[in-house]
C-alpha positions as CSV (number, residue, x, y, z in Angstrom):
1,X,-72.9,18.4,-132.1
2,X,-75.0,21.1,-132.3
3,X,-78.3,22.5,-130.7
4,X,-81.3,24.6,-131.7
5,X,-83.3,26.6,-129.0
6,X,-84.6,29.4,-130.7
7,X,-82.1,31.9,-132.3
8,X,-79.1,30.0,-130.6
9,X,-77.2,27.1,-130.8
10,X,-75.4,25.4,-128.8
11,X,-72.2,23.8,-129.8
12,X,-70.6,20.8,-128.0
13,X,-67.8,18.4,-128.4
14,X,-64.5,18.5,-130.0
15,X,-64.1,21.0,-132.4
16,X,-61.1,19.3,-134.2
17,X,-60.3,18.6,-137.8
18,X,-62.4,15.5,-137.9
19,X,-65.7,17.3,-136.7
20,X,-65.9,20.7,-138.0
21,X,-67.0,20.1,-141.5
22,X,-70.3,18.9,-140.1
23,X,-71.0,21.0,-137.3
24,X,-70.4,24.2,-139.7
25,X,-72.8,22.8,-142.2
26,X,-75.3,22.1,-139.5
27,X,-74.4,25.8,-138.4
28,X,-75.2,27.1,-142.3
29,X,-78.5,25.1,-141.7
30,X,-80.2,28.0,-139.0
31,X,-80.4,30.7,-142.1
32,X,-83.6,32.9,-141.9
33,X,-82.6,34.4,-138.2
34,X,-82.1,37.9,-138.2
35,X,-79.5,37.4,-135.0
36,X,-77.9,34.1,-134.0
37,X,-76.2,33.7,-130.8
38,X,-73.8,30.8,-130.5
39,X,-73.1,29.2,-127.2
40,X,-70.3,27.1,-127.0
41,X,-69.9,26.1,-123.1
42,X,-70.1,22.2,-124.2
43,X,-67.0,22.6,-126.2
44,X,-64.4,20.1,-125.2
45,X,-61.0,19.6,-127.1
46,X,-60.0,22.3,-130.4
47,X,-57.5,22.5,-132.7
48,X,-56.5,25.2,-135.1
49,X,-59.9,24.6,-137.3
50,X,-62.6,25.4,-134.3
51,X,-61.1,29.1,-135.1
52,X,-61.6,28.4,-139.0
53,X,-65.0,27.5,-138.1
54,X,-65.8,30.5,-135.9
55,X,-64.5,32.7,-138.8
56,X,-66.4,31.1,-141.5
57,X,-70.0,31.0,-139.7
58,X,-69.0,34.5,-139.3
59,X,-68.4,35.2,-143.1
60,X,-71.5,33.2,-143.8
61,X,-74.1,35.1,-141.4
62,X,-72.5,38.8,-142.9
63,X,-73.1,38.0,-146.2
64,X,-76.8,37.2,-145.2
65,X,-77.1,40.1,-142.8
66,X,-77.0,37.9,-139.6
67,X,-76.3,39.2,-136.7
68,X,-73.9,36.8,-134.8
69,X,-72.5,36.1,-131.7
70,X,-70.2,34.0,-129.7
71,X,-70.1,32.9,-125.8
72,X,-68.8,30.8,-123.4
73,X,-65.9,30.1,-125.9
74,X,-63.2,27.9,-124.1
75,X,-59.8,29.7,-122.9
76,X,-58.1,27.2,-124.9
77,X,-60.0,28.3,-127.9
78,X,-59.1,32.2,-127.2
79,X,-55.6,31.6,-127.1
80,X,-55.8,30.1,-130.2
81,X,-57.9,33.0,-131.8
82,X,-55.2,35.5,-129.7
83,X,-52.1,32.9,-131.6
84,X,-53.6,33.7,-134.9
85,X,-54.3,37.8,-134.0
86,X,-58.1,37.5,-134.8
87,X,-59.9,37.2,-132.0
88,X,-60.5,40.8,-132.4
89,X,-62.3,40.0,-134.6
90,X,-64.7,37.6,-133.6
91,X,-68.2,38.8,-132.0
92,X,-67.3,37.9,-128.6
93,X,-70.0,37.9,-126.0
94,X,-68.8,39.1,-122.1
95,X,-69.3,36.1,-120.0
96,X,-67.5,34.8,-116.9
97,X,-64.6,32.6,-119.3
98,X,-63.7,35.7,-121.0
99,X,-63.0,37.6,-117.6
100,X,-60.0,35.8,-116.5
């Protein structure tokens, strides 16, 4: 699920093969920001695809000059993106669950 508040969303519950297709096409649907940040301490259980996800809204918001950002992502979901060797390059925010 995701929510609006202004030029963020926030992203919660599983981000598994059975729910990204719709939470990244309700991501593609906050176009016209100039910066987006993307919150995602409500994220419960991941799989392989929540990094998929996180790459393609990434794709999506440079080809239309977005400036994005992620935070609060899960440990779970860093390891994953650290598995795969890019969660260099994801735009990472510095928050407390990124510390440890």
């Amino acid at each position: 699920m995701i929510t609006r508040e202004g030029g963020q969303l926030k992203v919660s519950g599983p981000l598994t093969l059975e729910t990204v297709k719709a939470l990244y096409d309700q991501g593609l649907q906050a176009a016209g920001a100039n910066s987006l940040a993307i919150d995602m301490s409500g994220v419960g259980a991941v799989d392989s695809s929540a990094v998929s996800l996180m790459l393609n809204w990434l794709r999506e918001a440079q080809r239309n000059n977005v400036s994005v950002s992620f935070s609060h992502v899960p440990d779970n979901l860093l390891s994953l993106a650290r598995l795969y060797d890019v969660a260099e390059l994801l735009p990472l925010s510095i928050d407390a669950s990124m510390q440890s």
